[in-house]
N, C-alpha and C positions, 0 to 999 in steps of 0.2 A: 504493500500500500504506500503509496507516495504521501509524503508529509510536504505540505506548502510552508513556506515561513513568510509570510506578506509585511511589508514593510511597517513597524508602527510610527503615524506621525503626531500622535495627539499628542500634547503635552499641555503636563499638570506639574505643579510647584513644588511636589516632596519627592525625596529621594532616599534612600538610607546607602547611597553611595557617592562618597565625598563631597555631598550639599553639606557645607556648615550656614546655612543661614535658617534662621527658624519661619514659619508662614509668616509673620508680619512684615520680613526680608524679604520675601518672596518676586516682590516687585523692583528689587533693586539690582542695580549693576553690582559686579563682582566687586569693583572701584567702590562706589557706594556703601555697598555692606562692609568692606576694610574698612573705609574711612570711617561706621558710622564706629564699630567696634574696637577701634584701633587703644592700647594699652600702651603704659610706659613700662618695660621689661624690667627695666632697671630698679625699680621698688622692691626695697627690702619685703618679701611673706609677712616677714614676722613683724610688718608695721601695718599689716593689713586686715580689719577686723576679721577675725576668721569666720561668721557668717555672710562677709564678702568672697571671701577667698575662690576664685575660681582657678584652678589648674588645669584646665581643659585647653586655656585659648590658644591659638595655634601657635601665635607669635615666641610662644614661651619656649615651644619645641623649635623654632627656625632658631632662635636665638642661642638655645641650649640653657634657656633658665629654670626652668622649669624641677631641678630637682631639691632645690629647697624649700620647693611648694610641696612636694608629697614627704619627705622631713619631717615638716610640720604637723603634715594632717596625721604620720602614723604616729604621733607621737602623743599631740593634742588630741586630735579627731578622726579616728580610724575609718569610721566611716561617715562620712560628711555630705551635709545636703546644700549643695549651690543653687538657689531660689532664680536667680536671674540671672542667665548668661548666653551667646549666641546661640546655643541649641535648645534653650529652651531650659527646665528644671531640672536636676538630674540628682543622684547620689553617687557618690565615690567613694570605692572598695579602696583602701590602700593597705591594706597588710597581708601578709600570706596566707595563711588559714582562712581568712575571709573569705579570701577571693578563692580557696578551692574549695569553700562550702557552696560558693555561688555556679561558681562550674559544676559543680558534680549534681546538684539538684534544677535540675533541667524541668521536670513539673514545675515547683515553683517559680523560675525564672525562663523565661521564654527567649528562645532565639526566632522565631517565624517572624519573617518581614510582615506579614500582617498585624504583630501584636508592637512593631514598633523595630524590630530588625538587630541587629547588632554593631550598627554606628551610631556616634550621637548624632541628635536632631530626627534620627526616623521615631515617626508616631504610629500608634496602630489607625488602621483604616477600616473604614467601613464596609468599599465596595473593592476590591482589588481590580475589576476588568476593569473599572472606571478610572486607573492609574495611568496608562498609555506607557508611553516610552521610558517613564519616570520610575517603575515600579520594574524592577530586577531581582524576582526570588532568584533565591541556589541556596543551594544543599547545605548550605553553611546556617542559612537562615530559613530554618525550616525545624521543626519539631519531629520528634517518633509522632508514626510510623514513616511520614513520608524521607526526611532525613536518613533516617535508618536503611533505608530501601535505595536510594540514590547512593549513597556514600558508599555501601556493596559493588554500585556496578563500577565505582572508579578501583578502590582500595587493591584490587589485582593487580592492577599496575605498580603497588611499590612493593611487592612482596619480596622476601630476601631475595631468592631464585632472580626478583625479575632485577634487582638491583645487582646480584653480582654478574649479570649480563651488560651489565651497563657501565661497570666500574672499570671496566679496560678501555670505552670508548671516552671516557670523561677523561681517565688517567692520557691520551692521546692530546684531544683538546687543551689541556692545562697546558701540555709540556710545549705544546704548540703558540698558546698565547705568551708565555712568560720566553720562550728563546726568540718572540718577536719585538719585545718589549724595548726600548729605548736605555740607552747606557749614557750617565752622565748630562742628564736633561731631564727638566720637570715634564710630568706630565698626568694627566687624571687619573690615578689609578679605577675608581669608578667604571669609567666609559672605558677602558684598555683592557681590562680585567674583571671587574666582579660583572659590570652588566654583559660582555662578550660570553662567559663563561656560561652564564645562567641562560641568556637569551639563543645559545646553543644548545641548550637544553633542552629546552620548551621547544624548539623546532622539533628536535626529535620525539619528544612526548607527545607530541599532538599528530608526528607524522608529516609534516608539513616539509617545504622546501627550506633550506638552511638562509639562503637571500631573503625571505620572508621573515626571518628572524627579527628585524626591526621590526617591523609590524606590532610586533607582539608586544617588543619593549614598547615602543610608543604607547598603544593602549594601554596597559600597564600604569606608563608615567601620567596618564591621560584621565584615568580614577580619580588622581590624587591632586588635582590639577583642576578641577571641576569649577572650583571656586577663586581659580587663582587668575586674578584681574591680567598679568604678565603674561596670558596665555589665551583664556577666553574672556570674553565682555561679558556673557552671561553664563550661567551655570547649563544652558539651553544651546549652548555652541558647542560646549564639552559632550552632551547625551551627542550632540549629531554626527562628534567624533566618533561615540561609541559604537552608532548602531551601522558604522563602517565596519565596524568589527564583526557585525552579526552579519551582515553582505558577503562577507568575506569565510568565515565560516560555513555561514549556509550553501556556498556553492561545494565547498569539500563535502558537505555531510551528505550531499544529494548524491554526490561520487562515491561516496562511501555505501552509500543505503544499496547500489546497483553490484558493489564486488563480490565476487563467487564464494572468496574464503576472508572470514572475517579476521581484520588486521590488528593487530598487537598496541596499538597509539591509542588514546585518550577517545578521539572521534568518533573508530571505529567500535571502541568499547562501548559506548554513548549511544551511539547510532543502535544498536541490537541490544542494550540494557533496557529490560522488559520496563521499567519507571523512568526509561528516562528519553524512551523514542519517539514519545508523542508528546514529547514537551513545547505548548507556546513558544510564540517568537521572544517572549521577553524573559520567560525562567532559560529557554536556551542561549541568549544571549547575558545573563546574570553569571549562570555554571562555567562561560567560557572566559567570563571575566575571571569566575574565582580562581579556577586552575592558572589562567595566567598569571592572577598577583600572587599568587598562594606561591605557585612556582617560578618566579621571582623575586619579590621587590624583600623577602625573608630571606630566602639565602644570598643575597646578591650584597643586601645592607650588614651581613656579618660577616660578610669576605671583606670589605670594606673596612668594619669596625675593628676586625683583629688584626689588620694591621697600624689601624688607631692605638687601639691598647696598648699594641707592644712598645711601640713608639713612644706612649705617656708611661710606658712602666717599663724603661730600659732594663734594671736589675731582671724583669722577668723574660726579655728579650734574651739578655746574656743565659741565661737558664735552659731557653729554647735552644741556643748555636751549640748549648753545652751536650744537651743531651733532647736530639730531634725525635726520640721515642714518647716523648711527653703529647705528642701531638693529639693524641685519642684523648688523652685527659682536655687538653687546650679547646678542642673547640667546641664542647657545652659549657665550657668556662666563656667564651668567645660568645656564646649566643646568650646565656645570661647577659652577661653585663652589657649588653649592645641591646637586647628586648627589641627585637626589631618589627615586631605587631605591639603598641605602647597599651593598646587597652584592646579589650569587647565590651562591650554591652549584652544588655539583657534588659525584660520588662517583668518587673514581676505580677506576679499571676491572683494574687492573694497576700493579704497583709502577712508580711514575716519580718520578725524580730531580727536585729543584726547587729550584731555592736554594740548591745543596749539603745539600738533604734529602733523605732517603729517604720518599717516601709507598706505603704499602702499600694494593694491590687494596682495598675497599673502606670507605676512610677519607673521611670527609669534609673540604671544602674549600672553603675560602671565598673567595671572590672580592671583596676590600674596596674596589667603584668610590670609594668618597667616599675612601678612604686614595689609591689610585691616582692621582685628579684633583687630588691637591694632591704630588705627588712630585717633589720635589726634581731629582730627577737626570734628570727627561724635560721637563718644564714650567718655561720660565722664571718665576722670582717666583709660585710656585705658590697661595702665599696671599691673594696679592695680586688684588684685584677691578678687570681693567681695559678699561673698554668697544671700547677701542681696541686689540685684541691681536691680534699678529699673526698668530696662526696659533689661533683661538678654537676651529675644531672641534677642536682635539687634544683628545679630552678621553673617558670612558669610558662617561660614563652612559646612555649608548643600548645599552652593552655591543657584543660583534664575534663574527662568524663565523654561523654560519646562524642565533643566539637576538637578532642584533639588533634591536632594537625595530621592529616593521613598521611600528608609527604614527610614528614621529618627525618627518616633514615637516610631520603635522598638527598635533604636538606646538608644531615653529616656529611656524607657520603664526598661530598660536594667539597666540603670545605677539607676534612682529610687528606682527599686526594688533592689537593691544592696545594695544602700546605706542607705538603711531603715534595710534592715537586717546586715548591721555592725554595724548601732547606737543601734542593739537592743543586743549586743553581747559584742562590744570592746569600750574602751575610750579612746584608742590610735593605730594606727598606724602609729610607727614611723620609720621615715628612719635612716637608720644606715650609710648609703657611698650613695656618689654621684648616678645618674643613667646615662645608659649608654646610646644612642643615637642611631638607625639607619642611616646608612648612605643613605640616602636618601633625596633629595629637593621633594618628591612628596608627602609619606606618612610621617609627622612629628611624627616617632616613637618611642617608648620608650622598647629596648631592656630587660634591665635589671633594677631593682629596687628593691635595697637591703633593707630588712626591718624586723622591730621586734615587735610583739606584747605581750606586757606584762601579764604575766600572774596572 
């Protein structure tokens, strides 16, 4: 049976993918909504009445201020309710336990884009068809049973088997981008290496052709970008990018639907997964966002940040040239302290007690991993970057309970083999200027990272 995907052009004002402006924004330029919301970074938290306090606003994360705002909260106010802020009301999980009672109880707290999604600013809805182009379920956001049911038909793809088929093709790629790399000249480590690597990836996972691989990163940087005036005028320019994405897909999946022996890549898995073949134009263009960011903008920002680390924590740099077998230890250490998804969300479902708080049926809540993976009172020396830690998986950012991150082995996988083939090549990567930041509270991203390897 042939599946149509007709193009959708209606558009409505909410989103739960990278809209930070709440409905009464709705009517403003991306310009506009900066301006109207725009902060002084520079304020001390702790001058800040902490029923003002809001930690969310973007600017905190472009800047990198933003962690002596969650400091405070886990200290004063673990879990804290921000009354006014550009997404609307919300509460902030900041401590560890908290936030994996809120994970793990999936009844109470809701991931389904209809009950309000798992970015801030999405609210639940009333009519879903009546969303148009705006409204992108995936399996991310989505409850048992339907959740459940999708997430089955991807999950084969990262099985050990299918990973250790894949770790000699990666191991190729790496050795290939870092022997093409620049000697004795700055240059982005970013754009040369973490997004290269990844966005060869994601060719392969989806099946697709390897020149296509920009594609993917663009959409990708294009989620997160929704709001960002330097890029679109409206949040309504960025959806029109997207649904280039779904044009572009839908012509593979039609190909895909016609082949004789079903194929091994993401599509084809999609394409014949009994939940997920007759999926609308807009949950099939949501699921192919997920997989894209899911498999990118996570492992691409901790390839990035541990070579940050090392750089800010030389002694454990020398530790690494000392003995390159620490590496399997290093990179859950590496994706700790880097938190490279900074929160989820969730709506809860029914009043439930937290923190000695009251949260009422459907309030929103936030789940602060990057707060959680540095908390004091569950992580030893939380702040501290250290390759050799005893217990490195403790750590949040894969998140818990059935929304764990399905990629994460390939996530490792990723950065292991990386990082075994720079010890096998370089004795320094160093950074030469600051790095730049994503403006972003959802993806903790790392733009630019100027660097230099000695030749």
């Amino acid at each position: 049976m042939e599946i149509h995907y007709p193009k959708i052009v209606e558009k409505k004002p909410m989103s739960d993918i990278g809209n930070d402006q709440t409905n009464s924004d709705a009517q403003l330029t991306n310009k506009e909504a900066r301006e109207k919301w725009a902060i002084d970074v520079d304020i001390d938290p702790y001058q800040i009445p902490l029923e003002e306090l809001d930690p969310a606003h973007p600017s905190l994360f472009e800047h990198d201020r933003f962690w002596p705002y969650f400091e405070r909260l886990r200290t004063e106010d673990p879990v804290h309710y921000t009354p006014h802020s550009m997404f609307g009301p919300y509460w902030s999980v900041t401590r560890y336990q908290d936030i994996m009672h809120v994970d793990t109880h999936h009844q109470q707290f809701s991931s389904d884009i209809n009950n309000g999604g798992i970015r801030m600013g999405g609210r639940p809805v009333e009519n879903p068809d009546d969303q148009g182009q705006f409204h992108l379920p995936m399996f991310i956001m989505q409850d048992p049973p339907k959740h459940d049911e999708q997430r089955a038909v991807v999950s084969p793809s990262f099985t050990p088997k299918r990973l250790q088929q894949l770790e000699g093709l990666i191991r190729e790629r790496a050795a290939d981008i870092l022997d093409n790399l620049p000697r004795n000249e700055e240059f982005n480590w970013v754009r040369k290496v973490s997004v290269e690597l990844t966005g060869q990836m994601l060719a392969t996972l989806f099946g697709v052709p390897q020149e296509d691989r920009h594609k993917l990163i663009h959409w990708s940087d294009t989620v997160e970008r929704l709001g960002d005036p330097d890029y679109f005028k409206t949040p309504d320019e960025g959806f029109q990018e997207l649904w280039k994405c779904f044009e572009y897909f839908d012509a593979i999946w039609k190909d895909r639907q016609n082949d004789n022996e079903i194929g091994t890549d993401l599509i084809s898995t999609l394409v014949h997964g009994e939940s997920t073949k007759n999926m609308p134009p807009n949950e099939f263009l949501g699921n192919m966002l997920l997989l894209i960011v899911g498999g990118n903008d996570t492992t691409r920002n901790s390839i990035s940040g541990g070579v940050l680390a090392l750089n800010r924590n030389p002694e454990e740099y020398d530790k690494l040239r000392a003995n390159p077998a620490l590496i399997p230890k290093m990179v859950p250490e590496i994706i700790r302290w880097q938190s490279p998804v900074a929160h989820m969300c969730r709506t809860a479902m029914e009043p439930v007690e937290l923190g000695g708080k009251q949260i009422q049926a459907g309030d929103k809540v936030v789940m602060w991993y990057i707060s959680g993976n540095r908390d004091e009172s569950t992580i030893d020396n939380p702040n501290s970057f250290i390759i050799d830690r005893e217990n490195p998986r403790r750590h949040l950012s894969f998140g818990y309970g059935i929304h764990r991150c399905v990629g994460n082995r390939l996530g490792e996988m990723q950065l292991n083999v990386l990082w075994q083939e720079i010890m096998k090549r370089f004795d320094n990567i160093e950074l030469v200027a600051e790095p730049t930041y994503l403006r972003s509270n959802f993806i903790h991203g790392i733009t630019d990272l100027p660097v230099r390897i000695p030749g």
